[in-house]
C-alpha positions in Angstrom: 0.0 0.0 0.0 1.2 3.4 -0.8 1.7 6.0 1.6 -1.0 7.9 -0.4 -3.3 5.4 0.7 -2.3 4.5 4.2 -5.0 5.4 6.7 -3.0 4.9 10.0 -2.8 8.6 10.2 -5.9 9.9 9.8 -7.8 10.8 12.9 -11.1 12.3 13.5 -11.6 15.3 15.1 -14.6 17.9 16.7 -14.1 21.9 16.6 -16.7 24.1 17.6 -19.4 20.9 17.7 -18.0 20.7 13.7 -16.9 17.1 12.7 -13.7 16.3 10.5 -10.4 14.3 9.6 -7.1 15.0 9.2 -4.4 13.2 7.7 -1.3 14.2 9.1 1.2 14.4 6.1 4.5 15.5 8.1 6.7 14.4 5.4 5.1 15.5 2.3 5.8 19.4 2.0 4.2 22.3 3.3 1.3 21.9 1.0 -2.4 21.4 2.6 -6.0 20.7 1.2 -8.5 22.5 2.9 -11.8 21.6 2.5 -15.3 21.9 3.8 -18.3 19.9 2.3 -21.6 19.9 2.8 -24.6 17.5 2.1 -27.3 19.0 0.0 -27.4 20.6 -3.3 -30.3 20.6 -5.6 -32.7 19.7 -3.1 -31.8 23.2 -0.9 -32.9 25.7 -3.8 -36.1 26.8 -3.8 -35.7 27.9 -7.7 -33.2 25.9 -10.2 -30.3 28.2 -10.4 -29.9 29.8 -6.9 -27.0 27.4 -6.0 -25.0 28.6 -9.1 -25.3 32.2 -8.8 -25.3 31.7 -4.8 -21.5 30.3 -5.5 -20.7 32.3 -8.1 -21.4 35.9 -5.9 -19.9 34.6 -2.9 -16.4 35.5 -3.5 -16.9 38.7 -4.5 -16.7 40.7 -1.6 -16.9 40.6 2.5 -17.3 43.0 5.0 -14.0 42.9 5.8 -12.4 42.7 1.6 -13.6 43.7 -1.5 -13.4 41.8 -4.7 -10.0 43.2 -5.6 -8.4 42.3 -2.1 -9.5 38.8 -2.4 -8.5 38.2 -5.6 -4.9 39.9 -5.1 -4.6 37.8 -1.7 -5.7 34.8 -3.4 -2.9 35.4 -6.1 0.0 36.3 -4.0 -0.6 33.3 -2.2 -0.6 30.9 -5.4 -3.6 29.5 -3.7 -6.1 27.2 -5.6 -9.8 27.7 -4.1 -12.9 26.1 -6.1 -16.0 25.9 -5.0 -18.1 23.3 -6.6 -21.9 22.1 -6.6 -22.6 18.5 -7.1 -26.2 16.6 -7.3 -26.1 15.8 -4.0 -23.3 17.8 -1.7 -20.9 20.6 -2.3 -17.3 21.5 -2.0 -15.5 24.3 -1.1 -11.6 23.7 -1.7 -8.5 25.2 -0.7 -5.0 24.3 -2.0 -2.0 26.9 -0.6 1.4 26.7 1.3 0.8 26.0 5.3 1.9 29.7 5.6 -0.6 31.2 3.7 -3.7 29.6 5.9 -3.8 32.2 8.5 -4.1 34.7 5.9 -6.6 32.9 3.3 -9.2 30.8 5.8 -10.5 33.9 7.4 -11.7 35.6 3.9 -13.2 31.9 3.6 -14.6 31.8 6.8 -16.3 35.5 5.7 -17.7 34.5 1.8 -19.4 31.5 3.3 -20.6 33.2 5.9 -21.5 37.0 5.2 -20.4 37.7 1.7 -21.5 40.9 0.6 -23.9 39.5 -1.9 -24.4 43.4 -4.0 -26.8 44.2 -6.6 -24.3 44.5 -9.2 -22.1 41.2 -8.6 -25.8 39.4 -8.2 -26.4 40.5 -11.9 -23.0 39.5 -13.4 -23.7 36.3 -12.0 -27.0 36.3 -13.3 -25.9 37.2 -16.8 -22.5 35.1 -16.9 -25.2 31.9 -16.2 -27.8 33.3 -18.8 -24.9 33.6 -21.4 -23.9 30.0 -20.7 -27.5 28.9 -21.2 -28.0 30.8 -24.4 -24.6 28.7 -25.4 -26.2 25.1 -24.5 -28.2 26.4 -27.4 -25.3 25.8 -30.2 -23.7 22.4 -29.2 -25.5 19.2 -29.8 -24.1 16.8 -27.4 -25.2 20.1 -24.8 -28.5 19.7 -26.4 -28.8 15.6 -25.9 -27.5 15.8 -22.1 -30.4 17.9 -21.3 -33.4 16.8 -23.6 -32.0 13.0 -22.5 -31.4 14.4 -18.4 -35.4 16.3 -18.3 -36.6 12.9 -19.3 -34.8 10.6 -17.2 -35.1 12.7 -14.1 -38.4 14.7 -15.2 -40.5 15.5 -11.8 -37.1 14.5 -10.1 -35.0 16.8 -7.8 -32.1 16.4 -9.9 -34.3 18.1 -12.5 -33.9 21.4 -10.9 -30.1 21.6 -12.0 -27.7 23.5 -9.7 -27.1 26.0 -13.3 -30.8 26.5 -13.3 -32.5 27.0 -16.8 -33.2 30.1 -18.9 -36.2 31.0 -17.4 -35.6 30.3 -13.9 -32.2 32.5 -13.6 -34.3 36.0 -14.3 -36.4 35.1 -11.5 -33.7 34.6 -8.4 -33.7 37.4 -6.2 -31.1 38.6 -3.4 -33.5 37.1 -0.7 -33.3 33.7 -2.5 -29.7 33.6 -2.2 -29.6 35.1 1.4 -32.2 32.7 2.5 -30.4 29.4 0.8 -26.9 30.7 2.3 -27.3 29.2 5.5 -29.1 25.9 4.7 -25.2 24.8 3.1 -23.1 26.4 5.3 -24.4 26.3 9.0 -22.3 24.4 12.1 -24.7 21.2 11.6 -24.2 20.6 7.7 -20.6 21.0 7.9 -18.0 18.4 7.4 -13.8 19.6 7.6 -11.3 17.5 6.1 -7.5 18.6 6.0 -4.7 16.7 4.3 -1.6 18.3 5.3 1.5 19.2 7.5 -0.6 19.5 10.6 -1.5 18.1 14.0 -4.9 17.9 15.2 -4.2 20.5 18.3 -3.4 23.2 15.4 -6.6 22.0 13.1 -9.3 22.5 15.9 -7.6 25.7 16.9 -7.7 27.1 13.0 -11.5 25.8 12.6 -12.4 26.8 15.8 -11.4 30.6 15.1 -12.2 31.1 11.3 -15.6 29.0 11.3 -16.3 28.6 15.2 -19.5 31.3 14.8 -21.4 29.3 12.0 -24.8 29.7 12.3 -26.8 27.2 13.5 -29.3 25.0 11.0 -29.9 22.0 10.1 -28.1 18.4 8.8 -28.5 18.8 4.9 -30.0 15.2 3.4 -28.6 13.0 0.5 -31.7 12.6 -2.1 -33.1 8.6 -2.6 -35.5 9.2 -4.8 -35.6 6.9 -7.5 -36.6 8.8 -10.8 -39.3 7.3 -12.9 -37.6 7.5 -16.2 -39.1 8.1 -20.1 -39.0 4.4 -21.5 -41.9 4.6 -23.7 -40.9 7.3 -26.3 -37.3 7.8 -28.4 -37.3 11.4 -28.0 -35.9 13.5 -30.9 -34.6 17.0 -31.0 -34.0 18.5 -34.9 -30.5 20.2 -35.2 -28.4 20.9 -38.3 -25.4 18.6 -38.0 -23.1 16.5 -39.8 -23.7 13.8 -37.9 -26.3 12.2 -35.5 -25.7 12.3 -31.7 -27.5 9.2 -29.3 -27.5 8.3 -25.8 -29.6 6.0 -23.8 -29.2 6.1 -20.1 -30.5 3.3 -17.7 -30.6 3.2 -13.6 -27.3 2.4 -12.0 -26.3 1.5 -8.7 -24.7 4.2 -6.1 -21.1 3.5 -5.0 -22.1 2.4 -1.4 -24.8 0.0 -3.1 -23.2 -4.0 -3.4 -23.7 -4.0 -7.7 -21.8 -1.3 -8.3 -18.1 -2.7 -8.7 -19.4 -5.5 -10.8 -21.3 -2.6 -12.6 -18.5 -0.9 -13.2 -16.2 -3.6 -14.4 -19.8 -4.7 -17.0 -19.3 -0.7 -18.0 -15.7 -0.8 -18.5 -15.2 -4.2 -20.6 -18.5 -3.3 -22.8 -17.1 0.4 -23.3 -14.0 -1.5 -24.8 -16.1 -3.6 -27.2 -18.0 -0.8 -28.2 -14.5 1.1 -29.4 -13.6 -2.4 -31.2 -16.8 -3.2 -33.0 -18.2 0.5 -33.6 -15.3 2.4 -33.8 -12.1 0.1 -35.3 -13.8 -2.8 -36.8 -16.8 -0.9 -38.7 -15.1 2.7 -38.7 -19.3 3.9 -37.9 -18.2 6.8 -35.2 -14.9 8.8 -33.9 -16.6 8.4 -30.1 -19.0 5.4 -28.7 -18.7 5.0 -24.8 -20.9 3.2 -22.4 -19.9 4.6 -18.4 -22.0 5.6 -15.3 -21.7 8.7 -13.0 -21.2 8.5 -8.9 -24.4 10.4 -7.7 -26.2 9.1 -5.0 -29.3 8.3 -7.9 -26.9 7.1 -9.8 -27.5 6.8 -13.9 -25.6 5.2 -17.0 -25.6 6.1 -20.1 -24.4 4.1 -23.5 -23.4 7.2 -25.9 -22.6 7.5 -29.5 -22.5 10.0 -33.0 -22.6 8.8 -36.2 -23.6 9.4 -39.2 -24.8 5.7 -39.9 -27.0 5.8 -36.5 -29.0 3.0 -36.9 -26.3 1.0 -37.8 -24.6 2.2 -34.9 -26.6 1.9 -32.3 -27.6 -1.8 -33.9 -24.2 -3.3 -32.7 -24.0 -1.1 -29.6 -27.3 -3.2 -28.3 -25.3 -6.5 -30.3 -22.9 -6.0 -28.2 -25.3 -5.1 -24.8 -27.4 -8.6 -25.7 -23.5 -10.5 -25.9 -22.5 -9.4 -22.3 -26.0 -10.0 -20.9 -25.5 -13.5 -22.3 -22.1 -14.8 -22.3 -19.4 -15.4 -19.2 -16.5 -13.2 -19.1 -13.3 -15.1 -18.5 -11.7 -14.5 -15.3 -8.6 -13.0 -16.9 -10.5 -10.5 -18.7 -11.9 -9.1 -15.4 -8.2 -9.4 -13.8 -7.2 -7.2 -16.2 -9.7 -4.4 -15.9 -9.4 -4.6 -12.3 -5.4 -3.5 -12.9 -6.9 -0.8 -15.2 -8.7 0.1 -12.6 -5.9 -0.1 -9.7 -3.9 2.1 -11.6 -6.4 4.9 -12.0 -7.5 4.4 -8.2 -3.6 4.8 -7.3 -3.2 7.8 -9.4 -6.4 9.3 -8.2 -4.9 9.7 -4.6 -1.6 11.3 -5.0 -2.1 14.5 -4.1 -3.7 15.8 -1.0 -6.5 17.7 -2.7 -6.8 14.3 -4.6 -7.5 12.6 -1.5 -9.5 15.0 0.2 -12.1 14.6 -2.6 -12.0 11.1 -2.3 -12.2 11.4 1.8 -15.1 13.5 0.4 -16.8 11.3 -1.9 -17.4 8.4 0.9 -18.4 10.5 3.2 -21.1 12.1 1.4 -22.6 9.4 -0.5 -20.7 7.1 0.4 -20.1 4.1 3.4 -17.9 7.2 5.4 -14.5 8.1 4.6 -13.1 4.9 6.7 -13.9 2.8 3.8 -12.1 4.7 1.1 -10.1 2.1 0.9 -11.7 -0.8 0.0 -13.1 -0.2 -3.2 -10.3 -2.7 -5.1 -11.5 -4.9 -2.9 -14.7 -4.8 -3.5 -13.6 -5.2 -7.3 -11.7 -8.5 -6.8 -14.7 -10.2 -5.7 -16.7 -9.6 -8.4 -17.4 -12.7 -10.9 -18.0 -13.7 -14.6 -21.7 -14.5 -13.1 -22.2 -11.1 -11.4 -21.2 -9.1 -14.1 -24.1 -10.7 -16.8 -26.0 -10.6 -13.6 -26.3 -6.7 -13.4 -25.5 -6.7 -16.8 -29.3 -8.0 -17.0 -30.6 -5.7 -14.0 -29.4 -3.0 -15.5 -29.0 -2.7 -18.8 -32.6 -2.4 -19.6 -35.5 0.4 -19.4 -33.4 2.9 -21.5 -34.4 6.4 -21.7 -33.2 6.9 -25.7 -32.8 10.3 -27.2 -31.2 11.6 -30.2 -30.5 15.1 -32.0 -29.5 15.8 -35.4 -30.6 17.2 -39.0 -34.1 14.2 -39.6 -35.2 12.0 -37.7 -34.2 8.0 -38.0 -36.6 5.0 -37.2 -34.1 3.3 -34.3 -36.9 1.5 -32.2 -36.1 -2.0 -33.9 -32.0 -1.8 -33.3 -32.5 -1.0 -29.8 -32.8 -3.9 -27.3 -34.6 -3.8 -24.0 -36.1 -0.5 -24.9 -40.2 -0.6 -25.4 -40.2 2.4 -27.6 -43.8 2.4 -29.6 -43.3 5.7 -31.0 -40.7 8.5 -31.8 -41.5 12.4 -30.1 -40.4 15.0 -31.9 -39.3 18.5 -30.6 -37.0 17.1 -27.1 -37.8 17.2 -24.1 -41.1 19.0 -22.5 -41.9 21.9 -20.6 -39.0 24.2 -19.5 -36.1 21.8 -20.8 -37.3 21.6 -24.0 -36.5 25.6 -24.9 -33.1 25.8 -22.7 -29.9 23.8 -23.2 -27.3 23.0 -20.8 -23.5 23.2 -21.8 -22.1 20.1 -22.9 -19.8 17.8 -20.5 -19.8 14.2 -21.0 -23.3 12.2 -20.1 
């Protein structure tokens, strides 16, 4: 075991009634990662969008410095601070020279506490998110992750994105953000972890004097929810390009649930045949992929563009029907397990690495004690398991496509009821506001 996974050090720890970790790193520099993270997202706005602009105001201006201080502080200090919005929890990150915490946790302590929150940094938020929305608007793959995501979660919370939509971002008001403030960041919903050159005496005395007067509130919760996706309908959404972009996405498990490492190996080894048949073999698409994401209602999705679609997507579910059906060997899954070992290795190197990880488990997770055992967890996993989910899960697809017509795909699609083809995307609000485009 590496020393970026040994555990012996970590130790939990209690400031101000605030829980936390710290791994003690006494021989790894003077960097530390510094972060706080909270459970809740989606499910604490009262209108899709608030978290976004809530984040993206917060660091511009305190009582105690303005925009420009914090910004020049930040810079001298060759810090690295994020603060990012998940489904289900958010993160606010720190990365900086030991030296430097004294000087950079107390502006912290103030954004998340009693940023300023003015008119006119409230509006550039407002406009920077409208302006990414309006761009959603020219990128197909932005187009298929939202008309596909407003069917698979529609009447879910995740539908009420952390971004918010077109015509839910002119309606957030200063009271929205002021009132959503403290239902993240209060001294119940808090959770500290620090990966660094320090001792826990010097941690609890930091928290305890930068974040010691959180307000009180209450314990965010993780969402369980199950959505009650489109299976019925291929929807279609017309836009003018070259080629023809197509995702189905299908329930997953979460990682604390016992299917997902066998899911994940069943993603991995059919995301390899897909780049053989599709891709090298057939030469019908630059990018096929099948993956899943790590929410807590987790999702996966089998992805690909082509301009010979039905073709396409013919051997994608050829291929879907062949790992449902037929045993891996046992070297096959030895392999991806390495693959696997290697990333999960190179995932922990650094400090901020691991405090996402720590993170991670704690969140939505087991708890950050079993952060460990996820290669574990992969060994057992059999040639039976793996067409076992491969049969739970691959099924009840949620299938939608964009491009320039639209293409009869209902008979190349296995395990997909489709008995008819909507035109126009996605309903409601979705349907008229795209989200930018990351990977499904």
């Amino acid at each position: 075991m590496t020393k970026a996974l040994d555990l012996k050090d970590m130790q939990t720890f209690t400031a101000a009634g605030m829980p936390g970790i710290l791994r003690s790193t006494k021989d790894d520099g003077e960097i530390v990662a510094f972060q706080i993270s909270t459970k809740g997202s989606v499910n604490l706005q009262n209108k899709a969008g608030v978290i976004e602009m809530l984040l993206k105001t917060m660091h511009s201006g305190t009582p105690t410095y303005s925009k420009e201080q914090i910004d020049q502080i930040f810079a001298e200090s060759g810090a690295i601070f994020s603060i990012e919005a998940k489904n289900d929890y958010i993160e606010v990150s720190l990365k900086c020279l030991k030296r430097f915490l004294p000087k950079l946790l107390p502006i912290i302590s103030e954004m998340i506490r009693t940023p300023d929150l003015k008119a006119e940094e409230i509006e550039l938020s407002r406009n920077q998110l409208l302006s990414d929305l309006r761009n959603e608007e020219d990128h197909p793959d932005s187009i298929l992750q939202l008309v596909s995501g407003d069917a698979f979660y529609k009447s879910h919370p995740y539908s009420k994105r952390t971004s918010g939509y077109l015509n839910t971002v002119p309606e957030i008001t200063r009271e929205d953000l002021k009132a959503t403030l403290p239902k993240i960041f209060n001294s119940k919903n808090v959770f500290f972890i620090v990966v660094g050159d320090l001792n826990a005496q010097e941690t609890t005395s930091m928290i305890q004097k930068f974040f010691g007067d959180l307000p009180s509130g209450e314990r965010g919760s993780i969402i369980s929810e199950q959505p009650k996706n489109e299976t019925k309908e291929i929807i279609y959404k017309k836009f003018d390009s070259p080629t023809t972009y197509f995702i189905a996405r299908f329930k997953a498990p979460a990682l604390k649930d016992a299917d997902y490492p066998a899911l994940a190996l069943a993603c991995q080894i059919l995301d390899n045949r897909l780049f053989e048949e599709v891709r090298t073999k057939r030469g019908l698409t630059y990018s096929v992929h099948c993956s899943m994401g790590n929410s807590a209602v987790n999702s996966g999705y089998l992805y690909v563009t082509s301009t010979q679609l039905p073709e396409a997507v013919h051997v994608i579910f050829d291929e879907v029907r062949k790992i449902q059906s037929q045993p891996i060997d046992k070297k096959t899954i030895e392999l991806q397990v390495r693959k696997f070992t290697s990333s999960w290795y190179l995932g922990r190197e650094t400090g901020s690495s691991q405090a996402r990880i720590f993170s991670l488990y704690e969140m939505i997770g087991t708890g950050w004690k079993d952060s460990n055992a996820f290669i574990d967890r992969l060994n057992t996993v059999t040639p039976e398991k793996i067409i076992e989910v491969s049969k739970k899960y691959f099924k009840d697809f949620t299938v939608a496509y964009v491009g320039p017509e639209k293409i009869d795909l209902a008979s190349n699609i296995s395990g997909h009821s489709a008995e008819k083809t909507k035109a126009g995307g996605a309903s409601g609000k979705a349907a008229k506001q795209m989200k930018k485009s990351k990977k499904p």
